[in-house]
C-alpha positions as protocol buffer text, in pm:
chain_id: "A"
residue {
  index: 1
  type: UNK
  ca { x: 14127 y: -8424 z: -727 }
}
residue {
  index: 2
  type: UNK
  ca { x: 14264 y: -8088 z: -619 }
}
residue {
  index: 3
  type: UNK
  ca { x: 14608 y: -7976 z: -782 }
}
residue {
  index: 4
  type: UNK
  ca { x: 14917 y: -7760 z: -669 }
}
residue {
  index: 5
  type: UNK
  ca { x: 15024 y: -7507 z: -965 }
}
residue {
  index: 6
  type: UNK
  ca { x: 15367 y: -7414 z: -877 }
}
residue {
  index: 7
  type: UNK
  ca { x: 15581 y: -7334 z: -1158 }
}
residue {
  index: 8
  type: UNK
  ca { x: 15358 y: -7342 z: -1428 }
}
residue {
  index: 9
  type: UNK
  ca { x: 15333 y: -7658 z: -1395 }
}
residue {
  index: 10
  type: UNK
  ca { x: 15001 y: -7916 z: -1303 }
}
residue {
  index: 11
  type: UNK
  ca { x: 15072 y: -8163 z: -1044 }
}
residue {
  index: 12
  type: UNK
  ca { x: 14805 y: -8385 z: -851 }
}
residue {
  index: 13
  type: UNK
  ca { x: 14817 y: -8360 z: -541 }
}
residue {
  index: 14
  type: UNK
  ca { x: 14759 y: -8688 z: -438 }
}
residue {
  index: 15
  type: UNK
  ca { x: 15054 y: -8815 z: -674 }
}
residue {
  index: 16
  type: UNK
  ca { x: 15328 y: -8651 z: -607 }
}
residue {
  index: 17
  type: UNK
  ca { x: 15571 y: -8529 z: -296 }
}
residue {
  index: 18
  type: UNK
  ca { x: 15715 y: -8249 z: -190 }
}
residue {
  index: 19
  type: UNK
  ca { x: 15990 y: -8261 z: -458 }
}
residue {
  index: 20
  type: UNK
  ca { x: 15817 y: -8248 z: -709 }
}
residue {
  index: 21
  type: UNK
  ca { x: 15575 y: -7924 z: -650 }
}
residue {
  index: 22
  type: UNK
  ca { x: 15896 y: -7724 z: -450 }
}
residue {
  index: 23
  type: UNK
  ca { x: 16039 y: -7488 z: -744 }
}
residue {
  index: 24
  type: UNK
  ca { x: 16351 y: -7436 z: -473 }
}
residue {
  index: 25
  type: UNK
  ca { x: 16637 y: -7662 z: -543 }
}
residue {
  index: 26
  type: UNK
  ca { x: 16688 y: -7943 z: -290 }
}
residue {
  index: 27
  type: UNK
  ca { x: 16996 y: -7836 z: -148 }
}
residue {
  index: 28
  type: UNK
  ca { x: 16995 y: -7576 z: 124 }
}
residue {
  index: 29
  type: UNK
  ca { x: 16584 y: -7562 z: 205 }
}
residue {
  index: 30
  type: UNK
  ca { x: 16589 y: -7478 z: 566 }
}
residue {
  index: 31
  type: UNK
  ca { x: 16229 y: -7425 z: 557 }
}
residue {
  index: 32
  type: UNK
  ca { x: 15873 y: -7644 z: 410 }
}
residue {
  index: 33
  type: UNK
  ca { x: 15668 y: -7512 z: 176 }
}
residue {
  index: 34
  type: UNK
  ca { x: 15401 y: -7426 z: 351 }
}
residue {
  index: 35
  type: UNK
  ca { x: 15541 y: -7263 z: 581 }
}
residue {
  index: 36
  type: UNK
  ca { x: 15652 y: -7004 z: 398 }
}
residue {
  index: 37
  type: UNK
  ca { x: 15364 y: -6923 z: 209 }
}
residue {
  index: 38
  type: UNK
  ca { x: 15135 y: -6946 z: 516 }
}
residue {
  index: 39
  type: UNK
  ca { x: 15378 y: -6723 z: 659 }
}
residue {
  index: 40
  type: UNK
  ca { x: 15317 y: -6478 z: 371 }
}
residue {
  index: 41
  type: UNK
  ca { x: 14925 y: -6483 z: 357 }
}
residue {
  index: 42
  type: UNK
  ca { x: 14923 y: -6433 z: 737 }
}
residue {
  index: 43
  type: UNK
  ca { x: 15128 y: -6166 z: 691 }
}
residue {
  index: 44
  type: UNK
  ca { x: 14953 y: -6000 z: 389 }
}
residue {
  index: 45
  type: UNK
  ca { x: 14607 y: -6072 z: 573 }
}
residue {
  index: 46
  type: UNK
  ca { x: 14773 y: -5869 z: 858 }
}
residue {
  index: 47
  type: UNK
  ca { x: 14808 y: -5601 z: 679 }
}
residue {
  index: 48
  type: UNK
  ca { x: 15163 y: -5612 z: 503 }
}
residue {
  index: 49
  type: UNK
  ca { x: 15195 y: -5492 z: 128 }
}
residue {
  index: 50
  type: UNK
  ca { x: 15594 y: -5556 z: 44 }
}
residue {
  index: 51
  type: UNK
  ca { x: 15860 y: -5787 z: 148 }
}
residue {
  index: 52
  type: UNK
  ca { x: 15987 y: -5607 z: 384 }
}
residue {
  index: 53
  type: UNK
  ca { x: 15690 y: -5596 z: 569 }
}
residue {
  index: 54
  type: UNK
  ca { x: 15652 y: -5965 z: 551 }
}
residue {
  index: 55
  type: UNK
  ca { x: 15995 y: -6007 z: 680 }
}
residue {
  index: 56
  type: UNK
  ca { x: 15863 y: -5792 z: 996 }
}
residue {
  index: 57
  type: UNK
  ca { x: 15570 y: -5964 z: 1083 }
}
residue {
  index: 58
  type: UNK
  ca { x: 15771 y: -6289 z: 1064 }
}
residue {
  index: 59
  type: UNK
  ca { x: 16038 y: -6161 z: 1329 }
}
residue {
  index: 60
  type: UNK
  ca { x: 15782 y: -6045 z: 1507 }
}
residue {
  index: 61
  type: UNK
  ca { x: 15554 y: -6378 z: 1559 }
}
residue {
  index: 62
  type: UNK
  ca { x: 15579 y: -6567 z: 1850 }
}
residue {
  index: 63
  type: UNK
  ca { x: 15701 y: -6916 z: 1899 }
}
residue {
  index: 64
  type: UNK
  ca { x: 15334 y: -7097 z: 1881 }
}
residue {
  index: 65
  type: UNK
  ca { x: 15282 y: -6928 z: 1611 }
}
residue {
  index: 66
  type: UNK
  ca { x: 15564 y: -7025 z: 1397 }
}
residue {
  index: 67
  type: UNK
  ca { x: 15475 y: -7406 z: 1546 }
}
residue {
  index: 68
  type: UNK
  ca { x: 15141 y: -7371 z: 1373 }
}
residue {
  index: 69
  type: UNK
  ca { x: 15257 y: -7225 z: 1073 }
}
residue {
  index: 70
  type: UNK
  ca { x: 15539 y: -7549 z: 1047 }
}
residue {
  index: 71
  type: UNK
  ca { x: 15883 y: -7378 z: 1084 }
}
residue {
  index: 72
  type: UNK
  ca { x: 16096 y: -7689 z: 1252 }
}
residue {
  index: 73
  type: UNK
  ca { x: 16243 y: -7653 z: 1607 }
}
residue {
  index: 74
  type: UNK
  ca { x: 16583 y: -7665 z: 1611 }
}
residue {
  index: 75
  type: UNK
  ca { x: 16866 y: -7672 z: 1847 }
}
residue {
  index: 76
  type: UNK
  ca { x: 16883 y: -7774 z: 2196 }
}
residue {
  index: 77
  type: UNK
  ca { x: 16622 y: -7545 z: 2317 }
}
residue {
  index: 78
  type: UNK
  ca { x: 16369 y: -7604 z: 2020 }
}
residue {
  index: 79
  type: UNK
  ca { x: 16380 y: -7229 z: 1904 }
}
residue {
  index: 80
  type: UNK
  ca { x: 16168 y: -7181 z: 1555 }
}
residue {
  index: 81
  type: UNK
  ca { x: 16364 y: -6945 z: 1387 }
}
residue {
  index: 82
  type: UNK
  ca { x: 16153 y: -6701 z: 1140 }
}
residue {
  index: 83
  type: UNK
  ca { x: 16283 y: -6700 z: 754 }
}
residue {
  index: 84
  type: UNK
  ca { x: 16400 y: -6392 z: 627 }
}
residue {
  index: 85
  type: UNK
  ca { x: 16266 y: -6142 z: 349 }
}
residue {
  index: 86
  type: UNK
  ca { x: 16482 y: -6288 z: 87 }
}
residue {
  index: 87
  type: UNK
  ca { x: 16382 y: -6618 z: 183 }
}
residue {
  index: 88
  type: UNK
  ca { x: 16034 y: -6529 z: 109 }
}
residue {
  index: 89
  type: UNK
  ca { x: 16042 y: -6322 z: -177 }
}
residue {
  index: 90
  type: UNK
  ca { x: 16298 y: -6560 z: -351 }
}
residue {
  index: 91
  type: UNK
  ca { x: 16009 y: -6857 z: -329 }
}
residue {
  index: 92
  type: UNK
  ca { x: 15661 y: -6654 z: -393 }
}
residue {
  index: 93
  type: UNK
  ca { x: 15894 y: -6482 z: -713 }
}
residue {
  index: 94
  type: UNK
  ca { x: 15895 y: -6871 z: -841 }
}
residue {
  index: 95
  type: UNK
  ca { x: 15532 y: -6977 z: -749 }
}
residue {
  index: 96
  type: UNK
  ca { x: 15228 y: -6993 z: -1013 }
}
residue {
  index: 97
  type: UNK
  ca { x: 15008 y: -6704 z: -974 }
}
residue {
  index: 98
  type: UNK
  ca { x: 14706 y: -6898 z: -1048 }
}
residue {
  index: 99
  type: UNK
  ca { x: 14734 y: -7181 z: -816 }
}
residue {
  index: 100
  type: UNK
  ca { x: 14557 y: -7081 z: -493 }
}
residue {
  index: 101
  type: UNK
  ca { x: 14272 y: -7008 z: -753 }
}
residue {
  index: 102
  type: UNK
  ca { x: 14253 y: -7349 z: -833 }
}
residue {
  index: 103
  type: UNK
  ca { x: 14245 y: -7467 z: -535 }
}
residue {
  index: 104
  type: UNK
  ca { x: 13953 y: -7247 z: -390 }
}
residue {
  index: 105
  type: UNK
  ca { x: 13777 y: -7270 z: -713 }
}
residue {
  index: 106
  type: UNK
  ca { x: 13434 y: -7427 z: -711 }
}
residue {
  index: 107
  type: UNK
  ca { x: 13374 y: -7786 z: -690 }
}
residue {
  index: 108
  type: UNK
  ca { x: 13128 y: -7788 z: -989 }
}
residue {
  index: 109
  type: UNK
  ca { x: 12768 y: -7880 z: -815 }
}
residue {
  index: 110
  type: UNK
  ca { x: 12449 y: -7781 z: -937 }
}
residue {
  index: 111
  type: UNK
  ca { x: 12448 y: -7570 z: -572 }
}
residue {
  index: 112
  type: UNK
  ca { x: 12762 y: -7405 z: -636 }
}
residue {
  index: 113
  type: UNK
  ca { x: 12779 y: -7274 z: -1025 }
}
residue {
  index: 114
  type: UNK
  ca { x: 12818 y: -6949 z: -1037 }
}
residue {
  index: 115
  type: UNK
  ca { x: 12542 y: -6664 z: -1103 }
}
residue {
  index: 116
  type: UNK
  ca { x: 12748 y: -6393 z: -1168 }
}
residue {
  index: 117
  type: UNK
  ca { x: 13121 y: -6358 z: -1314 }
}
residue {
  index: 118
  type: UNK
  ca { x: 13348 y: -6048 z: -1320 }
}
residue {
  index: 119
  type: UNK
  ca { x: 13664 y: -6072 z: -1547 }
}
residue {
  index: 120
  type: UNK
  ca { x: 13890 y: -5806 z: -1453 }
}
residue {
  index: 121
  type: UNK
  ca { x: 14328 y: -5758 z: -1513 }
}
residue {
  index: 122
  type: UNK
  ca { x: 14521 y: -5560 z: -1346 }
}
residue {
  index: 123
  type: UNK
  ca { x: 14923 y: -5545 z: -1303 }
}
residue {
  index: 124
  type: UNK
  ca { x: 15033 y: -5652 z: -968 }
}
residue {
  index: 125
  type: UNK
  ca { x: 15214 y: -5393 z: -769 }
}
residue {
  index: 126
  type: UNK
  ca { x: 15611 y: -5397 z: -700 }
}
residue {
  index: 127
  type: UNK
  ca { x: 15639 y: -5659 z: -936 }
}
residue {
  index: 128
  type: UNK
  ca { x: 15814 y: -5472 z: -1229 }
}
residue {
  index: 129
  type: UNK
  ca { x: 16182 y: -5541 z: -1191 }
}
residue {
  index: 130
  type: UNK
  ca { x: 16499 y: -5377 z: -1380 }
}
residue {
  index: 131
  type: UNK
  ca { x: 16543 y: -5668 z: -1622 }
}
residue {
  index: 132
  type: UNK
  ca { x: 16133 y: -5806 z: -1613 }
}
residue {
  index: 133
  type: UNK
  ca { x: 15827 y: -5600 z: -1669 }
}
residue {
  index: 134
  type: UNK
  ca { x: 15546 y: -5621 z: -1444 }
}
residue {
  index: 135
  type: UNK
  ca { x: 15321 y: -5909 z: -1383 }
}
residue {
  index: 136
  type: UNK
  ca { x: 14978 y: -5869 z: -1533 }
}
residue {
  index: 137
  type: UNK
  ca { x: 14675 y: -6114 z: -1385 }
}
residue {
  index: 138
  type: UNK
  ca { x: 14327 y: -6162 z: -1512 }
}
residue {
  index: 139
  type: UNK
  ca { x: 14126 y: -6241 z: -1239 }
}
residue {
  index: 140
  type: UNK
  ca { x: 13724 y: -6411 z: -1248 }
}
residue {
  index: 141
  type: UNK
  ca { x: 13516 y: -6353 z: -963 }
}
residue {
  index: 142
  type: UNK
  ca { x: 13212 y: -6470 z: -889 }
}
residue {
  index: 143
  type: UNK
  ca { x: 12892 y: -6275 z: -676 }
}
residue {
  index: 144
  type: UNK
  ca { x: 13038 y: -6329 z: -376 }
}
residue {
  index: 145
  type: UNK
  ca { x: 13330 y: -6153 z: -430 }
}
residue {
  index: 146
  type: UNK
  ca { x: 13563 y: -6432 z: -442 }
}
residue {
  index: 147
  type: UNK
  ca { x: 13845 y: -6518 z: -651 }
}
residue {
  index: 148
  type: UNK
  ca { x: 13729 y: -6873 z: -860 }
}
residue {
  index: 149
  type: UNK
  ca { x: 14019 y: -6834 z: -1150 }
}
residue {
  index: 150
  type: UNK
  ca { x: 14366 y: -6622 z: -1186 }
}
residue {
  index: 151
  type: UNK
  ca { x: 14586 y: -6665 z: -1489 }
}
residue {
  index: 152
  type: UNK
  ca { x: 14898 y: -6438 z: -1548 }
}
residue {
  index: 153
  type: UNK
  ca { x: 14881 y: -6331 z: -1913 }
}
residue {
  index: 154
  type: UNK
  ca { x: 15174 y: -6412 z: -2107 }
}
residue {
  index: 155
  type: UNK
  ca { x: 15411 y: -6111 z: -2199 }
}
residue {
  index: 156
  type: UNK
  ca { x: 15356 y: -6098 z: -2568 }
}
residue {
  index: 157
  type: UNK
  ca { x: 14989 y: -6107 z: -2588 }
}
residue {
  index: 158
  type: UNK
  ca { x: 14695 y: -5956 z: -2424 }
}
residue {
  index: 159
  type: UNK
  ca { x: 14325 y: -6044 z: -2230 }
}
residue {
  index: 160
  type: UNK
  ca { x: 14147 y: -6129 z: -2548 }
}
residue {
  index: 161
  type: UNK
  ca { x: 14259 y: -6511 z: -2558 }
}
residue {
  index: 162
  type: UNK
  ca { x: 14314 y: -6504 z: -2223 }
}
residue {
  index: 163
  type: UNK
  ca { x: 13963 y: -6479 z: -2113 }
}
residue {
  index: 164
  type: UNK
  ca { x: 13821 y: -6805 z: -2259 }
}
residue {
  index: 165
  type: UNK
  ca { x: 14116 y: -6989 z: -2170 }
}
residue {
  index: 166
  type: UNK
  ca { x: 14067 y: -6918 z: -1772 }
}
residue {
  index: 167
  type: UNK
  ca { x: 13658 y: -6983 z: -1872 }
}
residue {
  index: 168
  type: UNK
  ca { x: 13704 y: -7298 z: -2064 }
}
residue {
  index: 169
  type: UNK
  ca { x: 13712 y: -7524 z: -1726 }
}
residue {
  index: 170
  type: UNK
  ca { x: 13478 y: -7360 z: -1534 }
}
residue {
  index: 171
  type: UNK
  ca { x: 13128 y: -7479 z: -1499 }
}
residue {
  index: 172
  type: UNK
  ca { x: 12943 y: -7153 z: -1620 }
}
residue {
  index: 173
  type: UNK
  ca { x: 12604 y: -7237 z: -1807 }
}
residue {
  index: 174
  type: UNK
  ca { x: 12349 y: -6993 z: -1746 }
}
residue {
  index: 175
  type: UNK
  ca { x: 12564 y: -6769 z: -1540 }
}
residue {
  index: 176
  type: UNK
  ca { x: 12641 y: -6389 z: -1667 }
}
residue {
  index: 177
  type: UNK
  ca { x: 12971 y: -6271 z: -1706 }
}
residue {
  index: 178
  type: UNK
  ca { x: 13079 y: -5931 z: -1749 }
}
residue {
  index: 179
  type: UNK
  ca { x: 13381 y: -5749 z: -1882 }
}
residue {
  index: 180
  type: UNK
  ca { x: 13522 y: -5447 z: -1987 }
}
residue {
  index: 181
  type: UNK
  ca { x: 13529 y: -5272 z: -2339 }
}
residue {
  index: 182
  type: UNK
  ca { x: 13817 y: -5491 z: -2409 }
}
residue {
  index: 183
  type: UNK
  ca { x: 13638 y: -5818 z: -2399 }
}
residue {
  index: 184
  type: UNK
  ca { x: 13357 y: -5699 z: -2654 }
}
residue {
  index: 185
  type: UNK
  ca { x: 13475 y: -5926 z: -2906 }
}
residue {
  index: 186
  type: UNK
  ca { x: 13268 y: -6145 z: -3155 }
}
residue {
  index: 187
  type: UNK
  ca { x: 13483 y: -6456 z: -3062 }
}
residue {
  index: 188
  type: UNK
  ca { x: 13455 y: -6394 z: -2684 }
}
residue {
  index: 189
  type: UNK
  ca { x: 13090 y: -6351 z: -2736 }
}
residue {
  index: 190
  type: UNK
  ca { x: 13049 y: -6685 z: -2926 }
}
residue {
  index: 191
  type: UNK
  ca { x: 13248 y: -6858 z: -2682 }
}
residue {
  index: 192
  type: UNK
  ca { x: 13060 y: -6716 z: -2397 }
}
residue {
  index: 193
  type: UNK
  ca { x: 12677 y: -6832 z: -2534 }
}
residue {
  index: 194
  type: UNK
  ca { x: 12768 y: -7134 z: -2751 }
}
residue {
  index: 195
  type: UNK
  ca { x: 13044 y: -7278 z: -2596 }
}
residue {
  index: 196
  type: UNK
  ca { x: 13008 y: -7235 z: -2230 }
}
residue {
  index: 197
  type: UNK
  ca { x: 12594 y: -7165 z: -2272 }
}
residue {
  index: 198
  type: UNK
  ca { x: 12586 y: -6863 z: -2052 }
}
residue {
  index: 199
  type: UNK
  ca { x: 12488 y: -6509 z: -2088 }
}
residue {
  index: 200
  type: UNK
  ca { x: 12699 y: -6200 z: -2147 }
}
residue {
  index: 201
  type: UNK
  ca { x: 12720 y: -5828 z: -2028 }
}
residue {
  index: 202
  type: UNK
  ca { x: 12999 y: -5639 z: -2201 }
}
residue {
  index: 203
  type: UNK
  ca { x: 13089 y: -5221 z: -2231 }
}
residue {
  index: 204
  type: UNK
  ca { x: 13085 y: -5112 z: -2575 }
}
residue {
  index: 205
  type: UNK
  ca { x: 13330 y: -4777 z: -2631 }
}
residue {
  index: 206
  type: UNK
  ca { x: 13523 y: -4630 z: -2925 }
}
residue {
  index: 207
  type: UNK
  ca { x: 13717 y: -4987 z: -2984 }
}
residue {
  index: 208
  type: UNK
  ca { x: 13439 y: -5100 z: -3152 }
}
residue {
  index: 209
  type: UNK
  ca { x: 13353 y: -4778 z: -3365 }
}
residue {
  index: 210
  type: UNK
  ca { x: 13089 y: -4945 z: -3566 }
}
residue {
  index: 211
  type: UNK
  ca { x: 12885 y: -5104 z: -3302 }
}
residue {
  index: 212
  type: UNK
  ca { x: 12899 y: -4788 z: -3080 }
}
residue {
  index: 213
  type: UNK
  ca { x: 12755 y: -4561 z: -3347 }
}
residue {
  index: 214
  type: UNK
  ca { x: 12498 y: -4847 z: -3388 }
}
residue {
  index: 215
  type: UNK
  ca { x: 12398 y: -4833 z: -2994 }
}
residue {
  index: 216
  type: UNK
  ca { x: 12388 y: -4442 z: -2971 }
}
residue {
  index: 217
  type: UNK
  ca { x: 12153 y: -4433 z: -3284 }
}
residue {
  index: 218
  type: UNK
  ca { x: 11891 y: -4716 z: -3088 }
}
residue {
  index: 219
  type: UNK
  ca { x: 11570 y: -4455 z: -2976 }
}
residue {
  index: 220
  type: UNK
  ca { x: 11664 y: -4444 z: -2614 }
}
residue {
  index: 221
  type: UNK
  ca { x: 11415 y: -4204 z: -2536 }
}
residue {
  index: 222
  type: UNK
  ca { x: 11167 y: -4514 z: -2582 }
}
residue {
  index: 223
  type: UNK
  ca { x: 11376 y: -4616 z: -2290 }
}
residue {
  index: 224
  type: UNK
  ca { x: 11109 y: -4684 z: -1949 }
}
residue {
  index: 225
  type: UNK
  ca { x: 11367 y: -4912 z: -1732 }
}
residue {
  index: 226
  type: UNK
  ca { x: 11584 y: -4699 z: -1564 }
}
residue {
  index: 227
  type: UNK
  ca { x: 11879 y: -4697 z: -1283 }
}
residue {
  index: 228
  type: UNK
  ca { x: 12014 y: -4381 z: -1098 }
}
residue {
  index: 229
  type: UNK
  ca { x: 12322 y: -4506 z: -870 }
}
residue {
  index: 230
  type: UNK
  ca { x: 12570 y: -4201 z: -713 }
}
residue {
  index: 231
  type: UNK
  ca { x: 12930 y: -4340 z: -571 }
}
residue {
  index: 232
  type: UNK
  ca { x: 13224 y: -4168 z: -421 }
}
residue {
  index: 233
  type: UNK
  ca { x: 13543 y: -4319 z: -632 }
}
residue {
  index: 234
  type: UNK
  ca { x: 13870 y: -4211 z: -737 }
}
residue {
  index: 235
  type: UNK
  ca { x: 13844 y: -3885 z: -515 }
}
residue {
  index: 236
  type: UNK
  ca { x: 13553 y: -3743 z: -672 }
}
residue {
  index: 237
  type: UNK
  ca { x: 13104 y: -3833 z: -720 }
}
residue {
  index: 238
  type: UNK
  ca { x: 13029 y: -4051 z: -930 }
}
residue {
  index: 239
  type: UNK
  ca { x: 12659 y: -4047 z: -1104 }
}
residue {
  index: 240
  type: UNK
  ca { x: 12568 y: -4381 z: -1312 }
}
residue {
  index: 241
  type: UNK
  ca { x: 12204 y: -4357 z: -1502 }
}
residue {
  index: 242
  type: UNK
  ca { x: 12143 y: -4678 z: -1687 }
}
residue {
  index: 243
  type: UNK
  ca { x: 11825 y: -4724 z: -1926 }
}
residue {
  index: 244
  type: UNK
  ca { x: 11769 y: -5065 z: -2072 }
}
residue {
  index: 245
  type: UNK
  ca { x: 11670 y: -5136 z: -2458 }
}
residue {
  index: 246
  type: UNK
  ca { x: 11575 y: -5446 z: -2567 }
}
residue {
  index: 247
  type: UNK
  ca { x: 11640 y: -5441 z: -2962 }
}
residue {
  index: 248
  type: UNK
  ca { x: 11709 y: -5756 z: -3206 }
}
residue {
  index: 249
  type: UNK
  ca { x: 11882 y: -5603 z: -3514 }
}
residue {
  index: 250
  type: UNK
  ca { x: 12193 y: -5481 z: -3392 }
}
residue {
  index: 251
  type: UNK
  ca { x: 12404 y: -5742 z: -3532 }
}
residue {
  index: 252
  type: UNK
  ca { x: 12582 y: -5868 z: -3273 }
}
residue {
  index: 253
  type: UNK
  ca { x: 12707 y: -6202 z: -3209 }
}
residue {
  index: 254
  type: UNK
  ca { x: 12667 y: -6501 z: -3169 }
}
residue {
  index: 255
  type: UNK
  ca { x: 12306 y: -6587 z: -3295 }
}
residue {
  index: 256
  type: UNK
  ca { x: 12167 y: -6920 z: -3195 }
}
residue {
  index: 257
  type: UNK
  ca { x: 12196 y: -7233 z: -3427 }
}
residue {
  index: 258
  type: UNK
  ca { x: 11925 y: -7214 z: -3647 }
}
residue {
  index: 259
  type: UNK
  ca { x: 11821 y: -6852 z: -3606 }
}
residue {
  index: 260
  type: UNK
  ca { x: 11937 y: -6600 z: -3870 }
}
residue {
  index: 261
  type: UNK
  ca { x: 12110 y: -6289 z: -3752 }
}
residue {
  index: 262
  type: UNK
  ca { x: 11944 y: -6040 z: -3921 }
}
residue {
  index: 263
  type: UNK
  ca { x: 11571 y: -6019 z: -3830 }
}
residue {
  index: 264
  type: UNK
  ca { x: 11299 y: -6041 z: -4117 }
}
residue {
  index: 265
  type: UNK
  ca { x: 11196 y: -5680 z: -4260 }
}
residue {
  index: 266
  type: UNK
  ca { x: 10923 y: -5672 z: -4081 }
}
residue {
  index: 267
  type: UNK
  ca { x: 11075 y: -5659 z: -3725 }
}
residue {
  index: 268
  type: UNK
  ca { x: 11348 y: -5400 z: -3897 }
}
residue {
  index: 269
  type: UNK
  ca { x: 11064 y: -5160 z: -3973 }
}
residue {
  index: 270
  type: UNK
  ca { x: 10876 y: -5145 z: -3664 }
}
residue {
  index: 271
  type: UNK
  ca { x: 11199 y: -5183 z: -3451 }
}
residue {
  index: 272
  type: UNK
  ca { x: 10998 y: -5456 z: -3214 }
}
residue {
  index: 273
  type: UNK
  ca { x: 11221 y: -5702 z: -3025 }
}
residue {
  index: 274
  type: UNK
  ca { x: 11120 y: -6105 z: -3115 }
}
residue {
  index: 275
  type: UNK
  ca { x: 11029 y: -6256 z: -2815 }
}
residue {
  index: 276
  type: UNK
  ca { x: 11319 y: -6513 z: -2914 }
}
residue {
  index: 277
  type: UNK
  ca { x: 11573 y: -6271 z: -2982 }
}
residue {
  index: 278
  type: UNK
  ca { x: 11606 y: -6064 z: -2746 }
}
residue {
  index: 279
  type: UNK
  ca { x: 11899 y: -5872 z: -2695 }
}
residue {
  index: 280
  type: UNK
  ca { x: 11987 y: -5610 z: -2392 }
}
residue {
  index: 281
  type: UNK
  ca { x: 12193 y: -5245 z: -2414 }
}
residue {
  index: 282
  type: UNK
  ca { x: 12317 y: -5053 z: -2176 }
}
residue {
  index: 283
  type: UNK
  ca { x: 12413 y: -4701 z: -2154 }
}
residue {
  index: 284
  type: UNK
  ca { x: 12544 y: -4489 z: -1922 }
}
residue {
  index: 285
  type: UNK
  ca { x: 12295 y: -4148 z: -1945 }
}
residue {
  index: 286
  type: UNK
  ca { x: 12593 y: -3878 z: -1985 }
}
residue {
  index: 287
  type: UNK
  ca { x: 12636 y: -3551 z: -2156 }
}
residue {
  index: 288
  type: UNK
  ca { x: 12725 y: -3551 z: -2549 }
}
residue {
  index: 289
  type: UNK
  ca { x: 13086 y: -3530 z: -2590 }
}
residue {
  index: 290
  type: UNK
  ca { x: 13177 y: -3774 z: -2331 }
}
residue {
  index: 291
  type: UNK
  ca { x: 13275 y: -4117 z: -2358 }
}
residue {
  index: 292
  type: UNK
  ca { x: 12989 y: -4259 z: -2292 }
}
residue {
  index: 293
  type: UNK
  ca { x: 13000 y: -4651 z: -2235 }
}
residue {
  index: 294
  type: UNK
  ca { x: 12717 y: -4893 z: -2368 }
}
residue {
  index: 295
  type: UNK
  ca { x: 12648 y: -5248 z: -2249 }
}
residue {
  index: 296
  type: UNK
  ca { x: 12570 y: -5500 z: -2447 }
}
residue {
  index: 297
  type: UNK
  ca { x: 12442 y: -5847 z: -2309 }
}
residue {
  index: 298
  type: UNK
  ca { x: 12232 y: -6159 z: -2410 }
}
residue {
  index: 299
  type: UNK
  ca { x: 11923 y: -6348 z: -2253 }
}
């Protein structure tokens, strides 16, 4: 049953009325719900990126418009008066961020899990005020570009926990997921392949000092896959070499039950990947000296 997250609170849908979702206090709503936030996505889709904005494309709609959207008639002539700015801003300030997520999220069918996941955060523009720092969301989309999960991470603690919490309902097995150099965690890893039984592709940098110097010391000259990709980003060119490794004594979790996690001498010696343990690395082909990123995933 699909749920409304307003709040941060869980409601079904199907259980409750319009009281009980509505963060607004009863008295003085001159305007539903929906409205409002219809009004707001229209807008944004439109092309509006502040309040004010907003507030301008809703004086600006016509009549039938505003009928669609749900703003009552009122008066003797049935005129749908447009909410203000404040009106707006005062209720999308109160909603859940991650609640449109949930309700666009997958339903969970063989046909519709996932293939490929992209965790990402990023603080969400104008909304740092004088007395409350600015909103930070972590985000999960899947290949075709569409947000399945959106959590706003609490102010006194970070990504880390955050990722397997917005993972832990999803419906994930054999699907990869990828994330930056903040993710590469043991625990995130162990979640990812034992918990949720999918695959992993995470950046290795200088966070994790000891694993790095353990990637840039794997013979990547023995390297034959390669990938040449040149972008235009963040006002300059962009050129992306990846090679592709496949090693099985970097110790790196999680190890499957029943496997141990450092390979027998032999395999150390001749530096040959087990055909049941193999693990993938990544790394971008730069100059020495630069902050070269390595990816790390499981098959």
């Amino acid at each position: 049953m699909p749920a409304l997250v307003l709040s941060g609170s869980v409601v079904p849908a199907g259980e409750a009325g319009v009281g009980d979702v509505d963060p607004r206090d009863r008295r003085g709503r001159r305007y539903p719900l929906i409205a409002l936030v219809g009004a707001a996505a229209c807008a944004v889709v439109a092309g509006a990126r502040s309040y004010a904005a907003i507030g301008h494309w809703l004086r600006r709609a016509p009549q039938d418009t505003l009928g669609r959207l749900g703003f009552p008639a009122r008066g003797a002539l049935g005129v749908r008066p447009a909410a203000s700015m404040d009106t707006v801003r005062r209720l999308v300030e109160q909603l859940h961020p991650e609640g449109l997520a949930m309700l666009l999220q997958p339903a969970g069918t063989e046909q519709d899990r996932p293939v490929r996941l992209s965790a990402d955060g990023k603080s969400a523009r104008g909304s740092r005020t004088r007395s409350r720092t600015a909103a930070h969301l972590l985000a999960v989309i899947d290949q075709d570009d569409q947000v399945i999960a959106q959590l706003r991470i609490p102010d006194k603690t970070n990504e880390i926990p955050c990722l397997r919490e917005i993972l832990a309902p999803l419906d994930i097995e054999d699907a990869w997921v990828s994330a930056d150099a903040l993710h590469t965690q043991t625990e995130t890893a162990r979640f990812l392949v034992e918990d949720k039984k999918a695959h992993y592709l995470l950046t290795v940098k200088l966070n994790q000092p000891t694993l790095y110097a353990r990637c840039r010391r794997l013979p990547w000259e023995k390297a034959t896959a390669k990938y040449y990709d040149r972008t235009k980003g963040h006002g300059r060119q962009e050129t992306r070499v990846v090679q592709v490794l496949t090693v099985s004594h970097l110790d790196f979790p999680p190890c499957p039950a029943g496997r141990p996690r450092h390979p027998p001498p032999d395999e150390q010696r001749d530096g040959q990947a087990h055909p049941r343990d193999r693990l993938r690395h990544h790394r971008s082909d730069r100059p020495p000296g630069k902050t070269a990123g390595h990816r790390a995933g499981t098959t």
